[in-house]
C-alpha positions as CSV (number, residue, x, y, z in Angstrom):
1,X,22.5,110.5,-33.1
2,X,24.6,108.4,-31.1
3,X,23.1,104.4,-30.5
4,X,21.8,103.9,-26.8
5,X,22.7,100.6,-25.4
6,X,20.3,98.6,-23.0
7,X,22.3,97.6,-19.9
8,X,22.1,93.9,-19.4
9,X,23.7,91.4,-16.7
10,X,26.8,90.5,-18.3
11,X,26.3,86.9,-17.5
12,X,22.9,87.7,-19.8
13,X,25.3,88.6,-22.2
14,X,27.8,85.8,-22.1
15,X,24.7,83.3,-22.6
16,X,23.9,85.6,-25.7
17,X,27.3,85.0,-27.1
18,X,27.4,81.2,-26.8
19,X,24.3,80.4,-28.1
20,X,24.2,83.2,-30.9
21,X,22.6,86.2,-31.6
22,X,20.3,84.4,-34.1
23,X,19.0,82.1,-30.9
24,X,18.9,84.7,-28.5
25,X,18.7,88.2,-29.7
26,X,18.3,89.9,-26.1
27,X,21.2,92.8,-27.4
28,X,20.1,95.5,-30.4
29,X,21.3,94.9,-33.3
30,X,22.3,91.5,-33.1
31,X,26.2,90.7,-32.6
32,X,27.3,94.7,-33.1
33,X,24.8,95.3,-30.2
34,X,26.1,92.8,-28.1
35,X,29.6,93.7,-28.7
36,X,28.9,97.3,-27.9
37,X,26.7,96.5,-24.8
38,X,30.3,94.1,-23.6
39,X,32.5,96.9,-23.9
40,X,30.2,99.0,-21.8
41,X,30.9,96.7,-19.1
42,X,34.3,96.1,-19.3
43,X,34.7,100.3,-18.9
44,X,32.3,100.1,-16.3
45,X,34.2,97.2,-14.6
46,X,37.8,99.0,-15.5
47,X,36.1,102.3,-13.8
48,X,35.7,100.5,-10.6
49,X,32.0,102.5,-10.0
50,X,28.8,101.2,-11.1
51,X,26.5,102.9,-13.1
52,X,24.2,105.9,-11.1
53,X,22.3,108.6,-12.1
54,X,24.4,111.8,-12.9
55,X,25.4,113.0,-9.3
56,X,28.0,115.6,-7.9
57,X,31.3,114.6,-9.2
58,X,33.4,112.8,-5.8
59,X,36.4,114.6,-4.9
60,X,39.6,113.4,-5.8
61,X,41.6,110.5,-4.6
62,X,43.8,111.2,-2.0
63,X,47.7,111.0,-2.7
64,X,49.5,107.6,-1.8
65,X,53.0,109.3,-0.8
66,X,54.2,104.9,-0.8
67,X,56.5,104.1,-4.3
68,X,55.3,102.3,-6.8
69,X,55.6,98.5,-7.3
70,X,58.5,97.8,-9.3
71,X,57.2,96.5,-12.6
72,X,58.1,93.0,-12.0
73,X,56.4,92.8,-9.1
74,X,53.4,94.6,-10.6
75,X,53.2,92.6,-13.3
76,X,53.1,89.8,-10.8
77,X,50.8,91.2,-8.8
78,X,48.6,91.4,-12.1
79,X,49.1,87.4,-12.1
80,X,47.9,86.6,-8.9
81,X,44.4,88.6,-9.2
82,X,44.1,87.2,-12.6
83,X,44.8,83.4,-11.6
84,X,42.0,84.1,-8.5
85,X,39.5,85.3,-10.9
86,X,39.6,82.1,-13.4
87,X,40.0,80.1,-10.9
88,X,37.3,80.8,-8.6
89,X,34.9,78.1,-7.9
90,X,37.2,75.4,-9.9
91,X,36.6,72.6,-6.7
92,X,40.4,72.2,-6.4
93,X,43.5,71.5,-8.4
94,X,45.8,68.4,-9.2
95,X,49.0,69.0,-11.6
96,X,52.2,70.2,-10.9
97,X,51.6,74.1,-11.5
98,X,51.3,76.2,-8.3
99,X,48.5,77.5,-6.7
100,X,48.4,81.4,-7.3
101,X,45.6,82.3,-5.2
102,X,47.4,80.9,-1.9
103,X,50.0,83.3,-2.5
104,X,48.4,86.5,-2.6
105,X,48.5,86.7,0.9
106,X,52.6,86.6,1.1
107,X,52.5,88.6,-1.6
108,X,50.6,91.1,-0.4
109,X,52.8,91.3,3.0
110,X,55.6,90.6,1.9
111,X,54.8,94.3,-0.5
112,X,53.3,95.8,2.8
113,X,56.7,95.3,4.9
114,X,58.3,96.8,1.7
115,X,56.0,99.3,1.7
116,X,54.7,99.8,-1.8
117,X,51.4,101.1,-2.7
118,X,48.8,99.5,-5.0
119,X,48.8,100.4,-8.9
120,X,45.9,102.3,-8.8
121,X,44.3,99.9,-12.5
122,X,44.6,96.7,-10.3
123,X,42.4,98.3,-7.2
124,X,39.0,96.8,-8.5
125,X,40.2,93.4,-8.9
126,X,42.1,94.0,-5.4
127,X,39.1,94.7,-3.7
128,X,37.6,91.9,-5.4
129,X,39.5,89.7,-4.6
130,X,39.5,90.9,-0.5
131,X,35.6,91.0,-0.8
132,X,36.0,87.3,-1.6
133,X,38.2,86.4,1.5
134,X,38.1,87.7,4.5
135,X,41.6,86.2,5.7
136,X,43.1,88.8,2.9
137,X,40.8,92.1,4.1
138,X,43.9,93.3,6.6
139,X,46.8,93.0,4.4
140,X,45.1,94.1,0.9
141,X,43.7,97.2,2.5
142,X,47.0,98.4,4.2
143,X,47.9,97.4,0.4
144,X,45.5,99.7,-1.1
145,X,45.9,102.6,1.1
146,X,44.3,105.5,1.4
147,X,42.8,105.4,-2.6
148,X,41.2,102.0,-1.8
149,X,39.4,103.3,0.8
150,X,38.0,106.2,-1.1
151,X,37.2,103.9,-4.3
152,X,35.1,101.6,-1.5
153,X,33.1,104.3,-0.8
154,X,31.8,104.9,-4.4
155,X,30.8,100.7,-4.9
156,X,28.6,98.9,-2.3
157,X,30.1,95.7,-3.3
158,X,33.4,97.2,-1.3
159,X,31.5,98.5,2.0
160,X,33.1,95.7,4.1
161,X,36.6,98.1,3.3
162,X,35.0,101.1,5.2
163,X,34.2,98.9,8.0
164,X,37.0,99.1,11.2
165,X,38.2,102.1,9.6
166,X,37.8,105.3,10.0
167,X,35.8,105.6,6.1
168,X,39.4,106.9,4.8
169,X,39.2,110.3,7.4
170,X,41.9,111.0,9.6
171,X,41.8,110.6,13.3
172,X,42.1,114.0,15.4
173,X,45.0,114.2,17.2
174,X,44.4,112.5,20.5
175,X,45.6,115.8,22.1
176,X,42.9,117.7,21.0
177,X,40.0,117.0,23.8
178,X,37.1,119.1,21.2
179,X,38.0,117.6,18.4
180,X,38.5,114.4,19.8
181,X,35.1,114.4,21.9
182,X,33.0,115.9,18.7
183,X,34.3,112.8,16.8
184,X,33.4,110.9,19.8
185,X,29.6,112.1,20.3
186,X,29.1,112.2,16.3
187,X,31.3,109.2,14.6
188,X,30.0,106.4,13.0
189,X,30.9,102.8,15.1
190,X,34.0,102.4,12.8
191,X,35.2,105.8,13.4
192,X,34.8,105.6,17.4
193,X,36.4,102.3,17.9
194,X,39.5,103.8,15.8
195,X,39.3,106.8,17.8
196,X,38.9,104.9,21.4
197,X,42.1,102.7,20.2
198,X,44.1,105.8,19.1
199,X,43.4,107.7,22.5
200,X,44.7,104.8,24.4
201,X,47.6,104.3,22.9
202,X,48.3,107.8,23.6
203,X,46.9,108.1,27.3
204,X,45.1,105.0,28.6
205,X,43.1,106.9,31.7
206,X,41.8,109.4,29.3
207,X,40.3,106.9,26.9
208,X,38.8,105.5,29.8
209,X,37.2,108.6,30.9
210,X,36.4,109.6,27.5
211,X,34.3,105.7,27.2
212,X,32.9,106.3,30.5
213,X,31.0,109.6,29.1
214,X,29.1,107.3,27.1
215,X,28.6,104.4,28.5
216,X,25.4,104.1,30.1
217,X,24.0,105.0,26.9
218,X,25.5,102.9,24.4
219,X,23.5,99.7,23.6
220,X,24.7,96.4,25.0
221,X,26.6,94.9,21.6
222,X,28.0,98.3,21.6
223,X,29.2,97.7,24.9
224,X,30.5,94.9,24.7
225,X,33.0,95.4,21.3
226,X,34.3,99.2,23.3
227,X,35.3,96.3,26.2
228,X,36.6,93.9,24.3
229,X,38.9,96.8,22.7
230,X,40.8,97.0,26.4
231,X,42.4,93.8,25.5
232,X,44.8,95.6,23.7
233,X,47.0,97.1,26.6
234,X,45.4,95.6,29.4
235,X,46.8,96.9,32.6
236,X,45.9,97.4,36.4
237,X,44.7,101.0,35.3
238,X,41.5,99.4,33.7
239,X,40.8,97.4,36.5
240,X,38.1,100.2,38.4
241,X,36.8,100.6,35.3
242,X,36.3,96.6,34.8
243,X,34.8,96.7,38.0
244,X,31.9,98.2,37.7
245,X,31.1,96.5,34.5
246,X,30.7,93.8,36.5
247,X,27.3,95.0,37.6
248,X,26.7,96.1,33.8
249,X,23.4,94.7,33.0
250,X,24.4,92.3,30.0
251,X,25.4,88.9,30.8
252,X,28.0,89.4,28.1
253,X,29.5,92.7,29.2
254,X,29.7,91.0,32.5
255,X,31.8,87.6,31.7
256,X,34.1,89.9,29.4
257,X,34.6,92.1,32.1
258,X,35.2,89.2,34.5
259,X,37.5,87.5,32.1
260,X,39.9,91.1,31.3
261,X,40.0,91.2,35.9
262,X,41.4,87.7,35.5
263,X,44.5,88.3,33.4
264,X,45.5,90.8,35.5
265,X,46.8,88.9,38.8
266,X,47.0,91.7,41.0
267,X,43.4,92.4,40.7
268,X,40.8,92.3,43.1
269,X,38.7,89.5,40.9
270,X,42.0,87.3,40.6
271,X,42.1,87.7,44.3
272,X,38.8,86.5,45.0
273,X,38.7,83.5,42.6
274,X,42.2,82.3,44.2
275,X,40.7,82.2,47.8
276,X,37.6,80.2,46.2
277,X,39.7,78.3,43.7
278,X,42.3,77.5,47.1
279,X,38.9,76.0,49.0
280,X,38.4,73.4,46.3
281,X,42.1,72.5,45.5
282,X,44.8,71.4,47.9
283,X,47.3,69.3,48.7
284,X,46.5,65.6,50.1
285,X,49.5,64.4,52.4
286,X,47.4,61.1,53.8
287,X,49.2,58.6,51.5
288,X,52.1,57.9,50.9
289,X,53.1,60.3,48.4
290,X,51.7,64.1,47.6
291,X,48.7,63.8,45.2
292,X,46.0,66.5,45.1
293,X,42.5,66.9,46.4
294,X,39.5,68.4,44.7
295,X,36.1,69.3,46.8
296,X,34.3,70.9,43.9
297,X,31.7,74.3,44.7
298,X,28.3,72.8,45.8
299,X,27.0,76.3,44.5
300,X,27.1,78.8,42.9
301,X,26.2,82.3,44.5
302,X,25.1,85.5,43.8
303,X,28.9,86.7,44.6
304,X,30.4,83.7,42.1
305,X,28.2,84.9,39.3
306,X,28.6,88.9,39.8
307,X,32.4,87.6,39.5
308,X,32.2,85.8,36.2
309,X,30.8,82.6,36.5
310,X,27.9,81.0,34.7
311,X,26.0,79.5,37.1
312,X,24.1,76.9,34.0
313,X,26.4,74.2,32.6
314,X,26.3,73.3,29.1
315,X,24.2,69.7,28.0
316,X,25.9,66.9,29.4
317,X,28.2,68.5,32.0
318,X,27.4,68.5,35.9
319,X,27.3,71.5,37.4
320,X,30.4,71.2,39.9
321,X,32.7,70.4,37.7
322,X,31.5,73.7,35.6
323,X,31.9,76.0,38.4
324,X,35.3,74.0,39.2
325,X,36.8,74.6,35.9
326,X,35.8,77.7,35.7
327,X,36.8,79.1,39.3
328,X,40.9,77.2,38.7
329,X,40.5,79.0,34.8
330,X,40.0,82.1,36.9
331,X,42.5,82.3,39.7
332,X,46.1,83.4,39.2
333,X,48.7,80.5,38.7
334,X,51.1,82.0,40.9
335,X,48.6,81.0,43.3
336,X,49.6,76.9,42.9
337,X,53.4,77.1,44.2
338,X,52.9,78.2,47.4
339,X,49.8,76.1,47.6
340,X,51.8,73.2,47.1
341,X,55.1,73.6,49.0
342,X,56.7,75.4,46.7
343,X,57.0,73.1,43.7
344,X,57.5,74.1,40.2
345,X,54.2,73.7,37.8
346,X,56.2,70.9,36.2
347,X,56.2,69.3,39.4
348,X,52.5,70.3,40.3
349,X,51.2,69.5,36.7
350,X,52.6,65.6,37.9
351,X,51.0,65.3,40.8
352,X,48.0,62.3,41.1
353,X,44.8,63.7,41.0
354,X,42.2,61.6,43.3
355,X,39.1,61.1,42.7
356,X,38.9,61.4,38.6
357,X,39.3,64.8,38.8
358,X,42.5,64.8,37.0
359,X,41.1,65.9,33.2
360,X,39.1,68.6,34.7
361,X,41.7,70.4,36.9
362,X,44.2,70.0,34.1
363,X,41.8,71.8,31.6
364,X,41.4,74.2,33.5
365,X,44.9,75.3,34.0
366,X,45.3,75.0,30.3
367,X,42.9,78.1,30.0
368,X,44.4,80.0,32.9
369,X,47.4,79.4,31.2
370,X,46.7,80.8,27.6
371,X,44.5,83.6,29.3
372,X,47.6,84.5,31.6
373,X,50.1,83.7,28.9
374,X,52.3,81.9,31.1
375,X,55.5,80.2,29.0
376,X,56.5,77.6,32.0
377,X,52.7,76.8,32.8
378,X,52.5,76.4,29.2
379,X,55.4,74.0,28.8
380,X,54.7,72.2,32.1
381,X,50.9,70.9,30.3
382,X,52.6,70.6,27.0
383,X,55.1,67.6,28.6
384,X,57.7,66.0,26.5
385,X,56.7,66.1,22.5
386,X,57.3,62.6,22.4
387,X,54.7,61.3,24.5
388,X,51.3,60.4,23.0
389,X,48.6,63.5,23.1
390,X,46.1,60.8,25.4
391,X,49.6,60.3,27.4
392,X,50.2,64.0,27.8
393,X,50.0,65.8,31.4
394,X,48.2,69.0,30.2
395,X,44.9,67.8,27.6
396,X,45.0,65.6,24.6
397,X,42.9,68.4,22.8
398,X,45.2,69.3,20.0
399,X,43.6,72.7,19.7
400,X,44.5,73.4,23.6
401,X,47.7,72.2,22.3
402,X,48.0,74.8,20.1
403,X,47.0,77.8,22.4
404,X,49.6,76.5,24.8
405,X,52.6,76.4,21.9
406,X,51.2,80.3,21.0
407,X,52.4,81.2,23.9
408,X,56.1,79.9,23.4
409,X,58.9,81.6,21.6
410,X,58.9,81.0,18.5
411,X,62.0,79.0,17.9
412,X,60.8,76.6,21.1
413,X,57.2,76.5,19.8
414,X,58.8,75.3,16.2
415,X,61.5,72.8,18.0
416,X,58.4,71.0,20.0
417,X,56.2,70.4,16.8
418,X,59.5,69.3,14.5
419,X,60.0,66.6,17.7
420,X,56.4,65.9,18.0
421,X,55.9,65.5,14.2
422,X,59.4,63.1,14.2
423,X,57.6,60.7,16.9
424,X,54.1,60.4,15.8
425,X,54.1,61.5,12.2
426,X,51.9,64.1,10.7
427,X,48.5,62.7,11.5
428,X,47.8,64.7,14.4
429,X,50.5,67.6,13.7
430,X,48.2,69.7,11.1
431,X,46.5,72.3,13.8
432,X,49.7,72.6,15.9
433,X,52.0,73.5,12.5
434,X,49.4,76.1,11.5
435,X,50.7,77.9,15.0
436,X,54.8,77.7,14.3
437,X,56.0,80.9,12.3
438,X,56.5,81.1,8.8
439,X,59.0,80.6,6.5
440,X,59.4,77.4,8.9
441,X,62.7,76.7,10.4
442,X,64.9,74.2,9.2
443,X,64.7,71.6,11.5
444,X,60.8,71.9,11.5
445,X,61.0,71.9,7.7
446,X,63.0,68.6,7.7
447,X,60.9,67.0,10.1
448,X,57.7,67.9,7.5
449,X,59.2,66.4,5.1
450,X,61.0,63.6,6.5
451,X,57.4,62.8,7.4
452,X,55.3,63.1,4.0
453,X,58.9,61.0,2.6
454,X,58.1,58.4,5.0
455,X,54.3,58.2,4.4
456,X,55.1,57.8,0.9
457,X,57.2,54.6,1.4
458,X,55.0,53.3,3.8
459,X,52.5,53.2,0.8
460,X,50.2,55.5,3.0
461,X,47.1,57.1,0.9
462,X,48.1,60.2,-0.2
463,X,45.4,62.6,-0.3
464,X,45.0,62.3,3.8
465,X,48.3,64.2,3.5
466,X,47.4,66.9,1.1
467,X,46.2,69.3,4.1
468,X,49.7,69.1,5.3
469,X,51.1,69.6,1.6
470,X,49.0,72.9,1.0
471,X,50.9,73.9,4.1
472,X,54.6,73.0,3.3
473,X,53.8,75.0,0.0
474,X,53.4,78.1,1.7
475,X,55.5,78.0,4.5
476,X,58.6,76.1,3.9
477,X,61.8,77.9,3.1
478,X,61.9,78.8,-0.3
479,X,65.6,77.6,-0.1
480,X,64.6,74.6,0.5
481,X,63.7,73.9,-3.2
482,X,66.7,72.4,-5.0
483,X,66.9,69.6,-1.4
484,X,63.4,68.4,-2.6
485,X,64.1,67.7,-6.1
486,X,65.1,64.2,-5.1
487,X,61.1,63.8,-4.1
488,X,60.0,64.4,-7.2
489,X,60.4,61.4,-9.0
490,X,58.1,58.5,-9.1
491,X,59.5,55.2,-7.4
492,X,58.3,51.7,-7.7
493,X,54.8,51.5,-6.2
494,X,54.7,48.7,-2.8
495,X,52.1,46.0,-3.5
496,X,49.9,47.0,-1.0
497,X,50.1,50.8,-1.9
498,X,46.6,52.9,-2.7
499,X,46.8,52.3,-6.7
500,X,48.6,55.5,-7.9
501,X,49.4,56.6,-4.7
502,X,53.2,57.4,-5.7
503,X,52.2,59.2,-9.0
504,X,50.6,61.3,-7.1
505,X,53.1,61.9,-4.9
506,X,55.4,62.6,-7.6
507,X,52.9,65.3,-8.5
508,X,52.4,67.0,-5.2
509,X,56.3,66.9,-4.3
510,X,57.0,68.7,-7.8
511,X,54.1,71.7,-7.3
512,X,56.2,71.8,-4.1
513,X,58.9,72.6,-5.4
514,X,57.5,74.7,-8.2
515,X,55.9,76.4,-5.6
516,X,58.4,77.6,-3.5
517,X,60.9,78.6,-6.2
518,X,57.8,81.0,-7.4
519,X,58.3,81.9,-4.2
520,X,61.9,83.2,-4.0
521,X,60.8,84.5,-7.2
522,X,58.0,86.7,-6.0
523,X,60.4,87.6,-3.1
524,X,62.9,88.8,-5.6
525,X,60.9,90.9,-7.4
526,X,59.8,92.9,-4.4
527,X,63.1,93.4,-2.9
528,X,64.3,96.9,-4.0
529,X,67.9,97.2,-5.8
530,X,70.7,97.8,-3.7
């Protein structure tokens, strides 16, 4: 008669093993029980299902049509989850061997651009591994297809996979009004947001009319994520429908609603907020040179607030200069030119501000700007990269900084942070280099590590730095290796250097290099032969 094994928590078990059987004797027959009740884990764990009562048998996993990893890069892949298992709540690492775990996530794209599909033995520790971080949930689950999806379905652990998708079923064609409306009137969330994005891509007006067959009777966070889906295409054929959500009766249907109108400049919103934006800014020709004057709203009316704007500041901030901002945020910026005599934003952006209005107004084109996703607008608040952030003639907020390079091309966005980064260092560079795209480009990469080169002489503590190092490992060139071995040594420490400070340097500058020839490495091995 075969043995039965007592489940018990495998971290129950491990304790068992440490201390001894003869100490703890929670498995059946001492160390051949606990042996026997660890392998019934580890098949459990290799099955990828948890233990249930006997049910109907699921249906079989779909077929990935994608090739297979090539076994290099499968083994590698093997690496990565290991390396993020055993690693896992470690507090950090020192040394000169890379960093695994930051990889996955070029790894996994750079496989998803190839288009590979997932070994179907590494899926558990896959969806492990996304379970664990949300930032890799996108790319490992267009890694792990169609047979992820249906493994998530059979462990509760991996329910977050099912969630934005469609549960692994296929969309109706979009052409097919009844099978497209029963989805519609019977889908789970998931299933209907996927469905509403797939109709509009196909025919925006009829995904409108197919939301508006609803929409009195879905609840108000339901609401609110179907509007927030029109980002996605936004055009003037939304606008009627935007309209009347206006008079929707959640505040926070409203201000999305109000804030989609106002990216679209031809709209009747936009309209309205430039005539009331136009009353409260305007040119002031009494002195001797053009400067701008600002009569902030004295209210805020039932007409402002049916168009978007909160009529209750937040702590600390008076109530004109609220509505102000958020009236100029509002309004088109083709609106300022012909407001000013036809001058460029550059030249608009540099005009005095009276009154100490100047921070406020300039704000507030910064929004406009990265919700219109205007480049000059955008390079008119950005100024010169050499002048200090406080000096600036947009904001000295380093995050509105960012939004504004986002808006750039990328190969401008890069050549303002390398120049910013060459004339005030890397202090204040972190946020904006997390916006530039990756591998870096050259002169960006230079001016990273001139910078961290320079800190190093200067005798500068090291570990304010290490932000910025985590960075360079991941996004540098990979070619870039053999120029950096020069870094890696350890030079003569100045007197008034942090003690250690250039061993660890030495450190950090050769996982950098380790690091991105693992790199070209991992790049190799998913390249397919010629």
């Amino acid at each position: 008669m075969p043995r039965t094994i007592t489940p018990a928590p495998w971290e129950e078990l491990v304790t068992t093993a440490l201390l001894g059987t003869d100490r703890r004797p929670t498995a059946r027959d001492g160390a051949a029980g606990l042996l026997d009740a660890a392998a019934l884990h580890t098949v459990r764990r290799r099955a990828g299902l948890r233990p249930a009562a006997p049910a109907t048998r699921p249906e079989p996993a779909p077929v990935d049509q994608r090739p297979p990893l090539p076994p290099a890069a499968r083994r590698r892949l093997a690496q990565l989850l290991a390396d993020r298992s055993a690693s896992a709540g470690s507090g950090g690492r020192r040394g000169t061997a890379p960093d695994l775990t930051e990889l996955i996530p070029q790894w996994l794209a750079t496989a998803n651009q190839q288009g590979f599909r997932a070994p179907a033995a590494l899926l558990p520790a896959l969806l492990d591994a996304a379970r664990a971080r949300t930032d890799l949930r996108p790319q490992a689950l267009a890694f792990a297809g169609p047979r992820g999806l249906w493994l998530a379905g059979l462990n509760p652990e991996w329910k977050f996979a099912l969630r934005g998708s469609s549960g692994g079923s296929s969309l109706p064609d979009p052409t097919e009004p009844a099978a497209v409306n029963l989805l519609w009137e019977e889908g789970l969330f998931a299933e209907r947001v996927a469905l509403l994005g797939a109709v509009r891509a196909h025919d925006p007006v009829a995904a409108l009319a197919l939301l508006a067959t609803t929409w009195p009777t879905e609840r108000a966070e339901d609401r609110l994520m179907f509007l927030d889906s029109l980002r996605t295409g936004l055009s003037p054929v939304d606008e009627p429908f935007l309209e009347q959500a206006l008079s929707d009766r959640s505040r926070n249907v409203r201000s999305t609603a109000a804030e989609l109108l106002s990216a679209l400049p031809e709209s009747a919103l936009a309209a309205r907020m430039a005539s009331r934006a136009l009353s409260c800014v305007s040119p002031d020709l009494t002195g001797d040179e053009a400067s701008i004057a600002v009569e902030a709203p004295h209210e805020c009316d039932a007409a402002m607030e049916r168009d978007g704007v909160a009529a209750a500041p937040p702590s600390g901030r008076g109530e004109r200069s609220w509505w102000l901002g958020q009236l100029v945020e509002a309004a088109p910026l083709a609106t300022w030119p012909a407001r000013f005599g036809g001058r460029s934003a550059q030249e608009i952006v540099g005009l005095p501000v009276a009154d100490g209005w100047a921070e406020e107004l300039h704000a507030a084109w910064c929004r406009a700007t990265v919700r219109q996703r205007d480049p000059e607008w955008a390079r008119a608040l950005l100024g010169t990269p050499s002048l200090p952030p406080s000096n600036g003639p947009g904001t000295a907020s380093l995050a509105e900084r960012s939004k504004l390079l986002g808006i750039l091309p990328s190969a401008e966005r890069a050549g303002w942070v390398a120049d910013f980064i060459a004339a005030h260092g890397l202090s204040e560079a972190f946020q904006l280099l997390g916006v530039c795209p990756t591998p870096w480009a050259g002169p960006l990469g230079r001016a990273v590590v001139d910078a961290l080169d320079i800190a190093r002489d200067a005798g500068s503590y090291p570990w304010s730095f290490s932000g910025v190092m985590g960075l360079a490992e991941r996004c540098l060139n990979p070619a870039e290796a053999d120029h950096l071995e020069v870094l890696t040594t350890t030079p003569d420490e100045p007197e008034d250097a942090s003690p250690g400070a250039n061993g660890y340097w030495s450190e950090a500058f050769q996982r950098l290099v380790s690091t991105l020839r693992l790199r070209a490495a991992m790049d190799s091995e998913l390249t397919p032969a010629a």
